[in-house]
mmCIF file of the N, C-alpha and C atoms, coordinates in Angstrom:
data_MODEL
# 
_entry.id   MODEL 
# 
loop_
_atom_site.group_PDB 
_atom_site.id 
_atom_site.type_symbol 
_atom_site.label_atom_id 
_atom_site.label_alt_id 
_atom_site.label_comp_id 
_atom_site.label_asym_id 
_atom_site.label_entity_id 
_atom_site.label_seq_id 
_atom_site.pdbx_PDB_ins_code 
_atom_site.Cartn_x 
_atom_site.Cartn_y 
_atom_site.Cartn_z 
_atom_site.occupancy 
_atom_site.B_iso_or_equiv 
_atom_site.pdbx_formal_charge 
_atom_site.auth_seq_id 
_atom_site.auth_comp_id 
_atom_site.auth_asym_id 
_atom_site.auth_atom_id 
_atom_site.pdbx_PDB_model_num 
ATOM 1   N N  . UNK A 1 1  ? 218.792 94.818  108.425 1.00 0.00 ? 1  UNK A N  1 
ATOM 2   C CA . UNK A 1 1  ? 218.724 95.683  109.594 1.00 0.00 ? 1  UNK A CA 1 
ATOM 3   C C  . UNK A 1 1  ? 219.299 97.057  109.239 1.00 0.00 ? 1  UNK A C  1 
ATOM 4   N N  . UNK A 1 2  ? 218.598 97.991  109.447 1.00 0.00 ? 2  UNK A N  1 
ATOM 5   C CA . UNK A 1 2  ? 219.212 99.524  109.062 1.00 0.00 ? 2  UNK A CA 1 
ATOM 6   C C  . UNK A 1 2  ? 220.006 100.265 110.672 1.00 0.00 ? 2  UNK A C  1 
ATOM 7   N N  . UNK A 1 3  ? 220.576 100.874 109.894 1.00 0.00 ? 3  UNK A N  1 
ATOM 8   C CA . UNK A 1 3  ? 221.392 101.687 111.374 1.00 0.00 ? 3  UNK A CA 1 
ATOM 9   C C  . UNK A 1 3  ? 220.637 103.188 111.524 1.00 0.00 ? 3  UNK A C  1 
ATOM 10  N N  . UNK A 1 4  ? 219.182 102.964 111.551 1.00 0.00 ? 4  UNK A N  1 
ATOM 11  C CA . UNK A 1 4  ? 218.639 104.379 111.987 1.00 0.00 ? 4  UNK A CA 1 
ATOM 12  C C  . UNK A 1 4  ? 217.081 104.421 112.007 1.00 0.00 ? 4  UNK A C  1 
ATOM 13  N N  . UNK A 1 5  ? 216.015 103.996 112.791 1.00 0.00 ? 5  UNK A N  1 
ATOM 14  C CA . UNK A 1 5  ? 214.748 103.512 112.553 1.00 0.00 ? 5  UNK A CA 1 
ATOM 15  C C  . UNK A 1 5  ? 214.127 104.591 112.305 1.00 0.00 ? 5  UNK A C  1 
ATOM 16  N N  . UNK A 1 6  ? 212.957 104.455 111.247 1.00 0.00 ? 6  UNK A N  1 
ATOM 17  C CA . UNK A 1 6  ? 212.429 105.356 111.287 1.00 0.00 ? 6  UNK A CA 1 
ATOM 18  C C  . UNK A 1 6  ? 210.970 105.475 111.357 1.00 0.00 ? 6  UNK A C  1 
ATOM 19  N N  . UNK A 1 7  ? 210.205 106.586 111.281 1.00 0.00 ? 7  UNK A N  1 
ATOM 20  C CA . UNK A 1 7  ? 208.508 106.451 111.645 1.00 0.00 ? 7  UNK A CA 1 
ATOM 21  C C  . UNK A 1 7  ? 208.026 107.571 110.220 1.00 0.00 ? 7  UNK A C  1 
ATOM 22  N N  . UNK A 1 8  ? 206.920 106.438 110.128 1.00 0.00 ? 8  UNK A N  1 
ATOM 23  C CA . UNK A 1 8  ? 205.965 106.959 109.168 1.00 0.00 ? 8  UNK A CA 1 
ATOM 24  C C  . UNK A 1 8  ? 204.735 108.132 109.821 1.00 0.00 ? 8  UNK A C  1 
ATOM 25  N N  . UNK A 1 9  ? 204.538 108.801 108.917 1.00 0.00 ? 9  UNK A N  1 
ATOM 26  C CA . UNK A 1 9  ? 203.497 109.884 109.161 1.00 0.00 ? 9  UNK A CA 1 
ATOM 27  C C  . UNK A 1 9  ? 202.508 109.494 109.647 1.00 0.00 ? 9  UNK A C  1 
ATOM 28  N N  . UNK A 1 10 ? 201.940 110.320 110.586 1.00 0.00 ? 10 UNK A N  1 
ATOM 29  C CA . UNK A 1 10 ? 200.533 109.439 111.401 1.00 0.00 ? 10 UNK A CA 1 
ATOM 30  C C  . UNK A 1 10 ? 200.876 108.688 112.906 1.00 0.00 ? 10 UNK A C  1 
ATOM 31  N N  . UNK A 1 11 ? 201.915 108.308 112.743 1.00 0.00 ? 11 UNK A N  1 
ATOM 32  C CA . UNK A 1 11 ? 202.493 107.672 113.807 1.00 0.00 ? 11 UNK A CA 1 
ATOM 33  C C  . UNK A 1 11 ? 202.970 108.491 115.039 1.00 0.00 ? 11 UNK A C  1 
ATOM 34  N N  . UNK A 1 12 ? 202.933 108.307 116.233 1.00 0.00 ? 12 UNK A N  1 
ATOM 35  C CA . UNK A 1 12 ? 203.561 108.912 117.512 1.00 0.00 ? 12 UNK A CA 1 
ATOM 36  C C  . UNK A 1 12 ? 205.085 108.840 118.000 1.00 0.00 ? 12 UNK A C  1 
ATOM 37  N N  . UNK A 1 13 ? 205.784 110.048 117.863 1.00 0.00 ? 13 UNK A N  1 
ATOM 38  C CA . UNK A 1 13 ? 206.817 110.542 118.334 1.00 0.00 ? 13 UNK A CA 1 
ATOM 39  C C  . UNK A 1 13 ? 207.312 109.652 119.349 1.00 0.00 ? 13 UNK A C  1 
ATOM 40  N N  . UNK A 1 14 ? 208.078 108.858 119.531 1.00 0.00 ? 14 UNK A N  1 
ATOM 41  C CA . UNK A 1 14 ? 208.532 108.008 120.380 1.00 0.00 ? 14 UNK A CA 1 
ATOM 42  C C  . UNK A 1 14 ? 209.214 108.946 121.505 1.00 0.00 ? 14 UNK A C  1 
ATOM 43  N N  . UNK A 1 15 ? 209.856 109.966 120.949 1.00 0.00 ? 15 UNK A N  1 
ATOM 44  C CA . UNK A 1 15 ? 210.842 110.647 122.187 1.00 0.00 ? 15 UNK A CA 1 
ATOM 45  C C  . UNK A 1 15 ? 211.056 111.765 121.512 1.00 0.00 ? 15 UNK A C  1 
ATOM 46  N N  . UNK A 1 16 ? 211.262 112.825 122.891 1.00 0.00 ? 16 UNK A N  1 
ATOM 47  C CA . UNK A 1 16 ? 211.528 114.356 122.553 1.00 0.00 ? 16 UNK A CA 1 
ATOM 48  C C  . UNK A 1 16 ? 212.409 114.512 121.482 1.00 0.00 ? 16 UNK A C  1 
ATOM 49  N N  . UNK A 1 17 ? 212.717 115.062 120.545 1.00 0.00 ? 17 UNK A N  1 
ATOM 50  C CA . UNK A 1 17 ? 213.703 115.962 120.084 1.00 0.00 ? 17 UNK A CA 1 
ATOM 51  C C  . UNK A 1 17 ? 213.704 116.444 118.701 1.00 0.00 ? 17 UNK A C  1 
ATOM 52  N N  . UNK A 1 18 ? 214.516 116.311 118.147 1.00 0.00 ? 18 UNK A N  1 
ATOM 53  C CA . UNK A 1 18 ? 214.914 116.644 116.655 1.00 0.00 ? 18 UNK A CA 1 
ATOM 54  C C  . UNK A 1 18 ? 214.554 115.709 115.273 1.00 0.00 ? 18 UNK A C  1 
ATOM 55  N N  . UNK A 1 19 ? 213.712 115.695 114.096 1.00 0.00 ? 19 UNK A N  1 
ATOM 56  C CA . UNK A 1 19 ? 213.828 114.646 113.780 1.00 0.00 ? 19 UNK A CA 1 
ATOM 57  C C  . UNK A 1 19 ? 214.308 115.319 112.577 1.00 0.00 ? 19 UNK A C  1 
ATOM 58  N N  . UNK A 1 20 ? 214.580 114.550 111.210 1.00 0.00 ? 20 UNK A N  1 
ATOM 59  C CA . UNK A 1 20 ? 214.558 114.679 110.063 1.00 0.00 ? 20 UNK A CA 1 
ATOM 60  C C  . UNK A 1 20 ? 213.662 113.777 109.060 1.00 0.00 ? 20 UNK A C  1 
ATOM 61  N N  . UNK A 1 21 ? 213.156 115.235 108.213 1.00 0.00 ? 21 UNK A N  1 
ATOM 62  C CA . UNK A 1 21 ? 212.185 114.864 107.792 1.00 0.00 ? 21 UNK A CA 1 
ATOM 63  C C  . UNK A 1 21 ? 211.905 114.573 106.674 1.00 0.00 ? 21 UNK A C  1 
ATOM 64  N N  . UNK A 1 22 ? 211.861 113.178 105.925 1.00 0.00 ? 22 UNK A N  1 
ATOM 65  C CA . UNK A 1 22 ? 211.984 112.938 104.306 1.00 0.00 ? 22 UNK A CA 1 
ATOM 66  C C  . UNK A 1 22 ? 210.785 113.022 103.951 1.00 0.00 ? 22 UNK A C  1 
ATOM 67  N N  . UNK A 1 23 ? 210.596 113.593 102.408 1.00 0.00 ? 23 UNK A N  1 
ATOM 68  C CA . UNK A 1 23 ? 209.153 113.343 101.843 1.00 0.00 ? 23 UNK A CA 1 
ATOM 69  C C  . UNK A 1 23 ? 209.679 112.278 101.112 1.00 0.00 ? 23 UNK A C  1 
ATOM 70  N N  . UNK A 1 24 ? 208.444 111.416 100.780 1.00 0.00 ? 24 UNK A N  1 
ATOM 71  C CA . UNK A 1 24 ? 208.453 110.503 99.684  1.00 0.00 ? 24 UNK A CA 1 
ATOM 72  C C  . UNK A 1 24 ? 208.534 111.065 97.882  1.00 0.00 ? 24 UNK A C  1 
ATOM 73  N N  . UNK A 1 25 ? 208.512 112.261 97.573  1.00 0.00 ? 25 UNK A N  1 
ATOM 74  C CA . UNK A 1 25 ? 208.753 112.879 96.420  1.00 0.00 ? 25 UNK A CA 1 
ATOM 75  C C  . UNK A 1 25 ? 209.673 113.778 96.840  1.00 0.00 ? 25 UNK A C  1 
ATOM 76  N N  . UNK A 1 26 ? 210.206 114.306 95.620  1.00 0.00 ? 26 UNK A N  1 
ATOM 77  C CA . UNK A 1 26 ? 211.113 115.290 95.801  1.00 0.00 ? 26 UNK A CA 1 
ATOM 78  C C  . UNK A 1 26 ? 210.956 116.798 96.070  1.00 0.00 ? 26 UNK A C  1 
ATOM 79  N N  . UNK A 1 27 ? 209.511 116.879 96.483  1.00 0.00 ? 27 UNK A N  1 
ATOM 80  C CA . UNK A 1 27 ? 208.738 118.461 96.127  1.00 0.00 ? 27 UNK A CA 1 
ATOM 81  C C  . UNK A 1 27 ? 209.632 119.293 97.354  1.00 0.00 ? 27 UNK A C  1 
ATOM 82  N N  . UNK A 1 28 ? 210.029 118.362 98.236  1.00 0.00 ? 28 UNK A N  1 
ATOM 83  C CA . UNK A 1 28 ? 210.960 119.121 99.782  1.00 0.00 ? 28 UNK A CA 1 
ATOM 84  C C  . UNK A 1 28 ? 212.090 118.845 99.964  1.00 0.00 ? 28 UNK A C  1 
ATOM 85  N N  . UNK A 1 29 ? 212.957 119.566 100.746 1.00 0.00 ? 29 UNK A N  1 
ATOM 86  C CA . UNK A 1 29 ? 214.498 119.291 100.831 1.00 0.00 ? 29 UNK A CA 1 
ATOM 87  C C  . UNK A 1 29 ? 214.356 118.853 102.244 1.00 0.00 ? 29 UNK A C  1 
ATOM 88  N N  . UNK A 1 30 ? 215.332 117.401 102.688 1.00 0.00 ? 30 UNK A N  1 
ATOM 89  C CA . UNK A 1 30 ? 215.178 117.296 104.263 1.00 0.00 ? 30 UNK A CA 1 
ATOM 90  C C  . UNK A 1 30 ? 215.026 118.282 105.142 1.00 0.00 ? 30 UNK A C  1 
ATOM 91  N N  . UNK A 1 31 ? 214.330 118.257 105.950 1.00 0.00 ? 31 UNK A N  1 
ATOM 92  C CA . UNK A 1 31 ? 214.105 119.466 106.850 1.00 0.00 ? 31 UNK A CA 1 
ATOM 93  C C  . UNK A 1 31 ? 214.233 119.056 108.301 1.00 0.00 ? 31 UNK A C  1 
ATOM 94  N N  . UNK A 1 32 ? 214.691 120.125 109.336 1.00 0.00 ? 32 UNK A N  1 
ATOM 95  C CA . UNK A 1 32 ? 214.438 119.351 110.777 1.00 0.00 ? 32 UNK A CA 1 
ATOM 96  C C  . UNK A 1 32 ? 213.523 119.983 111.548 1.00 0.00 ? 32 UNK A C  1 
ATOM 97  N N  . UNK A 1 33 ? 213.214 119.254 112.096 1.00 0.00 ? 33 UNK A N  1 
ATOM 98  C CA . UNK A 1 33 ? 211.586 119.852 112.919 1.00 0.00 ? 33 UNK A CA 1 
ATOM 99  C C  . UNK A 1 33 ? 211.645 119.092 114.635 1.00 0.00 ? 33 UNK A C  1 
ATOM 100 N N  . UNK A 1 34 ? 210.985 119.719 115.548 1.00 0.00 ? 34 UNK A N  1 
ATOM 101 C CA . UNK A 1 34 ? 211.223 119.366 116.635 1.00 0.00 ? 34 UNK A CA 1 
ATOM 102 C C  . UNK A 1 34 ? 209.610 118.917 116.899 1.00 0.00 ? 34 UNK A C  1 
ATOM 103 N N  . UNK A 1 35 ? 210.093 117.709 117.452 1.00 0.00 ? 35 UNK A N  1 
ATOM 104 C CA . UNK A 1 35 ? 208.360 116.790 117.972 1.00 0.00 ? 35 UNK A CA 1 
ATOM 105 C C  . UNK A 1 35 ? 209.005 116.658 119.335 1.00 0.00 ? 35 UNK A C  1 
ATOM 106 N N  . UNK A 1 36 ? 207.541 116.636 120.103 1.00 0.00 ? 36 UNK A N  1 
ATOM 107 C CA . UNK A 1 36 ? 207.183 116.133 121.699 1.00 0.00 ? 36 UNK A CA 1 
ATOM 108 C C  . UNK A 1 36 ? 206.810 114.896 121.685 1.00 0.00 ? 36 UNK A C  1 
ATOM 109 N N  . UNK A 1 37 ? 207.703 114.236 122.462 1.00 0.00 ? 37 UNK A N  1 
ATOM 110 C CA . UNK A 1 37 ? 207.228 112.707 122.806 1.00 0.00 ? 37 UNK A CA 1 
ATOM 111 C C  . UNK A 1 37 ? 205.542 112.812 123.277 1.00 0.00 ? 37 UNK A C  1 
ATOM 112 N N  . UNK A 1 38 ? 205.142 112.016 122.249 1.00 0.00 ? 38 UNK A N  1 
ATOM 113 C CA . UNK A 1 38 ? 203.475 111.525 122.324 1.00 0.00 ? 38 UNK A CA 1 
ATOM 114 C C  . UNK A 1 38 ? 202.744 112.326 121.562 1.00 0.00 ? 38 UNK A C  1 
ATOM 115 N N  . UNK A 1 39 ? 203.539 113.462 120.248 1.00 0.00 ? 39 UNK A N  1 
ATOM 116 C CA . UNK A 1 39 ? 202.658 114.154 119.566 1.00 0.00 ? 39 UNK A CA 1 
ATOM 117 C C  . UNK A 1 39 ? 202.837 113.593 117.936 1.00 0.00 ? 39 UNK A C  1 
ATOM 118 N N  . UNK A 1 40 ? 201.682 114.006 117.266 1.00 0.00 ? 40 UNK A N  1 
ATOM 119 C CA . UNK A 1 40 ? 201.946 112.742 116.030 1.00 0.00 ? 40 UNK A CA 1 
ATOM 120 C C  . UNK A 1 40 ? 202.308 113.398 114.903 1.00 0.00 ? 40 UNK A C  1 
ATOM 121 N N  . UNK A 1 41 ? 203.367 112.681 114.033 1.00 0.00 ? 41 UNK A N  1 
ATOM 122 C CA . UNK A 1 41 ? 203.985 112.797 112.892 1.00 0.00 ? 41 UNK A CA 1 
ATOM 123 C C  . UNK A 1 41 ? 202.841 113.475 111.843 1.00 0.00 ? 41 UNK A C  1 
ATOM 124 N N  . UNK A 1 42 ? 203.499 114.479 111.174 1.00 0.00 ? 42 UNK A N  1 
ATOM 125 C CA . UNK A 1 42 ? 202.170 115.514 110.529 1.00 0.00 ? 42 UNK A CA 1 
ATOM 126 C C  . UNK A 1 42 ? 202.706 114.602 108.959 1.00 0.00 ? 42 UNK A C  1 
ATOM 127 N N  . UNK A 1 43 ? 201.195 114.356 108.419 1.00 0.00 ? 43 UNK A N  1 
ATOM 128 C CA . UNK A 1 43 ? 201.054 114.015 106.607 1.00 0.00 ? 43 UNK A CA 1 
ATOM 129 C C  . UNK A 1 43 ? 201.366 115.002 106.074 1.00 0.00 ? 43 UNK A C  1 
ATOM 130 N N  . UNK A 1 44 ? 201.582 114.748 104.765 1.00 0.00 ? 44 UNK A N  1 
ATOM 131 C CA . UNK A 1 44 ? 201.422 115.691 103.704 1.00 0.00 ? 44 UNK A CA 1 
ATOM 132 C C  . UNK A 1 44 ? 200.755 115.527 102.511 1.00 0.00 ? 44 UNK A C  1 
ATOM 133 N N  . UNK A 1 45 ? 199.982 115.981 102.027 1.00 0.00 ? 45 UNK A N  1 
ATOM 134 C CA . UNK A 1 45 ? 199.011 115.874 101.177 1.00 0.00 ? 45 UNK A CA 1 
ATOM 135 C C  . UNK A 1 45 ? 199.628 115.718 99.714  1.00 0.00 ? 45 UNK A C  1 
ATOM 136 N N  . UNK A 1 46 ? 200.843 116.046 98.887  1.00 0.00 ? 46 UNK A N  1 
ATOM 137 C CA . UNK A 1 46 ? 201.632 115.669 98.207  1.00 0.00 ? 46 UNK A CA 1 
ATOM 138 C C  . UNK A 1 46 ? 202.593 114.673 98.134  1.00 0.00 ? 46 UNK A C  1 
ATOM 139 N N  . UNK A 1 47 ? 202.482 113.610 99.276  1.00 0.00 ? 47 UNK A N  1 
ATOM 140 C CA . UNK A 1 47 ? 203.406 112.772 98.850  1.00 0.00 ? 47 UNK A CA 1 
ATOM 141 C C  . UNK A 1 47 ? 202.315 111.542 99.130  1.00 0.00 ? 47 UNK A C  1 
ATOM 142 N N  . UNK A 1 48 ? 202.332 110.522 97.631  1.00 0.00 ? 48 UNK A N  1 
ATOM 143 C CA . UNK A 1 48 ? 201.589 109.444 98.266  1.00 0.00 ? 48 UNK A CA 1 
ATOM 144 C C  . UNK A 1 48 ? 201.550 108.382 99.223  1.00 0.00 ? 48 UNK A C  1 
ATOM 145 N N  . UNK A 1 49 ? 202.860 108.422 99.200  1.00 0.00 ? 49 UNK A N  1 
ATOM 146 C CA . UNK A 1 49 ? 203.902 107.059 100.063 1.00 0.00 ? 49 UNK A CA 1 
ATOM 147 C C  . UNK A 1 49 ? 204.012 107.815 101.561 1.00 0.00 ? 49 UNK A C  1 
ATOM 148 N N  . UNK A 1 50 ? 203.556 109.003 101.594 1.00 0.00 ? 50 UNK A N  1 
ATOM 149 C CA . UNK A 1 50 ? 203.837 109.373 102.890 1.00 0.00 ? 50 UNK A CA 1 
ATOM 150 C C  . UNK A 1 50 ? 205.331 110.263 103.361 1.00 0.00 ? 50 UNK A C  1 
ATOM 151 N N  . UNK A 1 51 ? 205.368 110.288 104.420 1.00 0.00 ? 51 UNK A N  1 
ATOM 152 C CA . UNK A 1 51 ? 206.901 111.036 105.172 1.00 0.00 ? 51 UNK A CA 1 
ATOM 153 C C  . UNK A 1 51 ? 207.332 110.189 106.067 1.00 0.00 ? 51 UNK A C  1 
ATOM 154 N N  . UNK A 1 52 ? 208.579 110.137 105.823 1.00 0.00 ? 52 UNK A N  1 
ATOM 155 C CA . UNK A 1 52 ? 209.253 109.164 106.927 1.00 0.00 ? 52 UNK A CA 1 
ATOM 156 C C  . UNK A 1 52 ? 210.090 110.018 108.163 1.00 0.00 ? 52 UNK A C  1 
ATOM 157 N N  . UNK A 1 53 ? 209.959 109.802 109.427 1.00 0.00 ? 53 UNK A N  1 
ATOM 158 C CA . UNK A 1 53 ? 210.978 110.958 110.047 1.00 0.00 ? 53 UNK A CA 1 
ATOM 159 C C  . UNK A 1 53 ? 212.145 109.650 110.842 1.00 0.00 ? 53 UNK A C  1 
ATOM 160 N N  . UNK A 1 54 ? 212.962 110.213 110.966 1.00 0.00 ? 54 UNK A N  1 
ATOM 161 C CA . UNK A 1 54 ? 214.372 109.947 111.611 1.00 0.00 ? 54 UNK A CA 1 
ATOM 162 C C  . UNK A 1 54 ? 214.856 111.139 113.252 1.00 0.00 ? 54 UNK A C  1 
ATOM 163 N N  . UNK A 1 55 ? 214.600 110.344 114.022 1.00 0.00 ? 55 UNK A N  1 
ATOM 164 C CA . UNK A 1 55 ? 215.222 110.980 115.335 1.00 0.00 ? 55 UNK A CA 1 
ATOM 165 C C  . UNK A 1 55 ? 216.767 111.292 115.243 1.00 0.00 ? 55 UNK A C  1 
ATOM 166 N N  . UNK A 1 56 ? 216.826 112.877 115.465 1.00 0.00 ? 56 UNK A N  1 
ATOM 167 C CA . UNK A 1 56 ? 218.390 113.053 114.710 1.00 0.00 ? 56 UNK A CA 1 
ATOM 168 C C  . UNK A 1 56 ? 219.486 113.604 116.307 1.00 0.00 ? 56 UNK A C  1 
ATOM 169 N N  . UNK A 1 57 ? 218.310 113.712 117.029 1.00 0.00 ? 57 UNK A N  1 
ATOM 170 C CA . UNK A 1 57 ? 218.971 114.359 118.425 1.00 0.00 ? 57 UNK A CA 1 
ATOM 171 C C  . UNK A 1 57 ? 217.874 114.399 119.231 1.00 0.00 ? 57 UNK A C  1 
ATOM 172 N N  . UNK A 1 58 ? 218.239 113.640 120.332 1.00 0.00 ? 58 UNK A N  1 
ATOM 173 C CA . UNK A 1 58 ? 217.171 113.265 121.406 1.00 0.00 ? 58 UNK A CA 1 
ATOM 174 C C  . UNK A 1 58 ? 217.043 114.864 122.261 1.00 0.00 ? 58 UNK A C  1 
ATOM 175 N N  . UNK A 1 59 ? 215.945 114.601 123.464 1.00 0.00 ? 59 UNK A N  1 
ATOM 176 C CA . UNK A 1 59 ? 216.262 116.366 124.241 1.00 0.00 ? 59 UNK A CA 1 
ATOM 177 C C  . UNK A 1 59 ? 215.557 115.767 125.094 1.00 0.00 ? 59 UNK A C  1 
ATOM 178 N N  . UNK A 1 60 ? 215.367 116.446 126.566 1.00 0.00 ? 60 UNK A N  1 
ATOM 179 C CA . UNK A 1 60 ? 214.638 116.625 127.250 1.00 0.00 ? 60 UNK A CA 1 
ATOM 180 C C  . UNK A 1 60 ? 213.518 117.641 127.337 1.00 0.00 ? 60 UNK A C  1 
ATOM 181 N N  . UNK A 1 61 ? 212.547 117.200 127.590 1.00 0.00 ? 61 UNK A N  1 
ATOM 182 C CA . UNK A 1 61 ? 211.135 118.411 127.104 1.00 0.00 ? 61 UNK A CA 1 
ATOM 183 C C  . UNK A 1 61 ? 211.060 118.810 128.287 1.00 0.00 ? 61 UNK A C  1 
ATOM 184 N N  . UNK A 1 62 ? 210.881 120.410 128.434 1.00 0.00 ? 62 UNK A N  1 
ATOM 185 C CA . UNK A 1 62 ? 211.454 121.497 129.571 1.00 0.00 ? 62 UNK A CA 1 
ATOM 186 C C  . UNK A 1 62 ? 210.355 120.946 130.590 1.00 0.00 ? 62 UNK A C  1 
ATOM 187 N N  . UNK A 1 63 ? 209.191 120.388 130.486 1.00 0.00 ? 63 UNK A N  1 
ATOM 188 C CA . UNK A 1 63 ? 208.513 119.981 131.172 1.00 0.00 ? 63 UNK A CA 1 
ATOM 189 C C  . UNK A 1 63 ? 208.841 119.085 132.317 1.00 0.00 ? 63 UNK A C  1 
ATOM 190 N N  . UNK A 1 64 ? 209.697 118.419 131.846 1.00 0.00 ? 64 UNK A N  1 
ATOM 191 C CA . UNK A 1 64 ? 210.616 117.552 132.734 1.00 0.00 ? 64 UNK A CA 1 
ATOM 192 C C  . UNK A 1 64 ? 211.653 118.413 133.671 1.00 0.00 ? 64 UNK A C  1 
ATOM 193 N N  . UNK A 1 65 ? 212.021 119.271 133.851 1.00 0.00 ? 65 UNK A N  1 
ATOM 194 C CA . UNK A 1 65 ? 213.264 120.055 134.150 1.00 0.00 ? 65 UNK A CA 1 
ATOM 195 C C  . UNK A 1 65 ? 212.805 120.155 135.200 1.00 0.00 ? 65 UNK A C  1 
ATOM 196 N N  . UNK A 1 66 ? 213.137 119.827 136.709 1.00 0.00 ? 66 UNK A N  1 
ATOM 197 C CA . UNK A 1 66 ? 212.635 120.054 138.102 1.00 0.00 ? 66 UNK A CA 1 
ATOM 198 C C  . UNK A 1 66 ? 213.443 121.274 138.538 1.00 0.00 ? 66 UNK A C  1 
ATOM 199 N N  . UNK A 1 67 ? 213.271 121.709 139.761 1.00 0.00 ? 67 UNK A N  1 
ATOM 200 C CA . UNK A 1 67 ? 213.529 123.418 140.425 1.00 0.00 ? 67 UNK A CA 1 
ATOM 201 C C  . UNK A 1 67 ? 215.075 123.478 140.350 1.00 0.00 ? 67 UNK A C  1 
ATOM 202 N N  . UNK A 1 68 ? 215.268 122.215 141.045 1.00 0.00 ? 68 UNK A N  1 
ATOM 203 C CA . UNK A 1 68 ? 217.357 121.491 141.157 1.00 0.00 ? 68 UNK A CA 1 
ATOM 204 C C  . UNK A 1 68 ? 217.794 121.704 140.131 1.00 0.00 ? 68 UNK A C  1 
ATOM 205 N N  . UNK A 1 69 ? 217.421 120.803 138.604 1.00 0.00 ? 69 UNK A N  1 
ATOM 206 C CA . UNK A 1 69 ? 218.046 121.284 137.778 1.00 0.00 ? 69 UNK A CA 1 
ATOM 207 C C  . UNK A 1 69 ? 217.745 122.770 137.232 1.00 0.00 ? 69 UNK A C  1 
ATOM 208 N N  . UNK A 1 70 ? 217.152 123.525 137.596 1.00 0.00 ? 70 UNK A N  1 
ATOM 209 C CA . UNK A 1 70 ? 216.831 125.087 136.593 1.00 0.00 ? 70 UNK A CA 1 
ATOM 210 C C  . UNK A 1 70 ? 218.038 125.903 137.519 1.00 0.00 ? 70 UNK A C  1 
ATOM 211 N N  . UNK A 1 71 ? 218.334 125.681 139.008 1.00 0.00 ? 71 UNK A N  1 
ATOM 212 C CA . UNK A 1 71 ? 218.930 126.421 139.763 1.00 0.00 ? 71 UNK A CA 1 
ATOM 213 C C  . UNK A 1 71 ? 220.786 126.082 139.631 1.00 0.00 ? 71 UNK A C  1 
ATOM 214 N N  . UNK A 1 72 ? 220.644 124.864 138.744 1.00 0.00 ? 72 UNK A N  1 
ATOM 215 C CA . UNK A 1 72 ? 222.042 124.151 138.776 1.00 0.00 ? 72 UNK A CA 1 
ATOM 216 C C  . UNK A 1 72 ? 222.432 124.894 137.431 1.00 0.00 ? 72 UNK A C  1 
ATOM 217 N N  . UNK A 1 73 ? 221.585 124.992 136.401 1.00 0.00 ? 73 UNK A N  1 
ATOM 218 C CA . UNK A 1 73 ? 221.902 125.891 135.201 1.00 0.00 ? 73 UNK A CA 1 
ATOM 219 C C  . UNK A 1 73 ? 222.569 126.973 135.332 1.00 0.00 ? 73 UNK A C  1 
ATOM 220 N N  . UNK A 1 74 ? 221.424 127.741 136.528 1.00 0.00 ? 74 UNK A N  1 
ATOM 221 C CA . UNK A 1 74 ? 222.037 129.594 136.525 1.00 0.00 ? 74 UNK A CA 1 
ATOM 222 C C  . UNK A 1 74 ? 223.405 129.216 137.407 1.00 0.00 ? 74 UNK A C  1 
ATOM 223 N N  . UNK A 1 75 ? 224.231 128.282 137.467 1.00 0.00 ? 75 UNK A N  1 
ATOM 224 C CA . UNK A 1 75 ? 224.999 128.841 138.823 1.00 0.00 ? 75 UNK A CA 1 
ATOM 225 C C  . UNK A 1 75 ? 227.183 128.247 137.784 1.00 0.00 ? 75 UNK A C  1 
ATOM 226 N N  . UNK A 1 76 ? 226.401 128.903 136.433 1.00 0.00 ? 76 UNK A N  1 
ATOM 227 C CA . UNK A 1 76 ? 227.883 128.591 135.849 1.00 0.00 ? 76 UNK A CA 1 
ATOM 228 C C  . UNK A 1 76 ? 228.527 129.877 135.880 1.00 0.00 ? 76 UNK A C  1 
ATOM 229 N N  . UNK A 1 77 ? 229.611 130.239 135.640 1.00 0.00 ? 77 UNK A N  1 
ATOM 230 C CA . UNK A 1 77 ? 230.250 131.467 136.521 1.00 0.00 ? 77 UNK A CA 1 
ATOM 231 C C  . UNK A 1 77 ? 230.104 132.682 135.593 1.00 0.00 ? 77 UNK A C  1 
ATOM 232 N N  . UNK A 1 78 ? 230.498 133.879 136.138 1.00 0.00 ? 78 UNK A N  1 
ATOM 233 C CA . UNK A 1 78 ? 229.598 134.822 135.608 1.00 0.00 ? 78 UNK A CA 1 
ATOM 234 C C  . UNK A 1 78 ? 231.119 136.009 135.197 1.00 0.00 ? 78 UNK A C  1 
ATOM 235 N N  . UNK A 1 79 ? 230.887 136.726 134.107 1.00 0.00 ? 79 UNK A N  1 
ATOM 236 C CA . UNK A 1 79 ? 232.303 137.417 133.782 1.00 0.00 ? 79 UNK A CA 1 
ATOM 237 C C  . UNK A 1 79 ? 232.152 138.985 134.618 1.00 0.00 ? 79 UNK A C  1 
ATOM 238 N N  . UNK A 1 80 ? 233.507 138.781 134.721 1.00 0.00 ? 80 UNK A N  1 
ATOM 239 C CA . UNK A 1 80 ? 233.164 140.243 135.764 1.00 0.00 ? 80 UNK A CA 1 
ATOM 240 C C  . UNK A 1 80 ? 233.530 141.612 134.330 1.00 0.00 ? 80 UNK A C  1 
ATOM 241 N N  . UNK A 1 81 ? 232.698 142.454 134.336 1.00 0.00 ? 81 UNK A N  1 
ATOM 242 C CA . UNK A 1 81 ? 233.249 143.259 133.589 1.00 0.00 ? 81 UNK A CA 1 
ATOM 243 C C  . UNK A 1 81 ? 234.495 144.102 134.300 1.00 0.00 ? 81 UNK A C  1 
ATOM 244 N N  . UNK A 1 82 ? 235.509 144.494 132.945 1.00 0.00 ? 82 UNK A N  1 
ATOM 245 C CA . UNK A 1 82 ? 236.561 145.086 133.374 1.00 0.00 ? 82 UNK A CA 1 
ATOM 246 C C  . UNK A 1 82 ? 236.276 146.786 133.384 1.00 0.00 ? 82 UNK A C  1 
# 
């Protein structure tokens, strides 16, 4: 059992956020890239084994954000200039 699941290229983004992104060769350095839940893991044409990604920080996709929460954002306090 591993402590971090991960998804192969081709496959669909389980959930908004951050992932990290391994190639199967060394041609790339981990990288982080942001996927939308339900959009699909991009190939790469240099690695044969594929890319594996790792969800590194979940998010909410702004799409979700209703009027309540956008109005609850603006209302943190504001500096008065001196």
């Amino acid at each position: 059992m591993s402590f971090f699941k991960t998804f192969k290229s081709g496959q669909i983004a389980p959930a908004s956020g951050v992932y990290a992104v391994m190639h199967s060769t060394p041609h790339r350095r981990i990288e982080r890239v942001v996927y939308v839940k339900g959009s699909r893991f991009q190939r790469c044409r240099t690695c044969p084994l594929g890319v594996l990604y790792r969800l590194e920080e979940a998010s909410i996709p702004v799409s979700s954000i209703t009027a309540a929460d956008a109005r609850f954002a603006h209302q943190a306090p504001v500096e008065e200039a001196l």
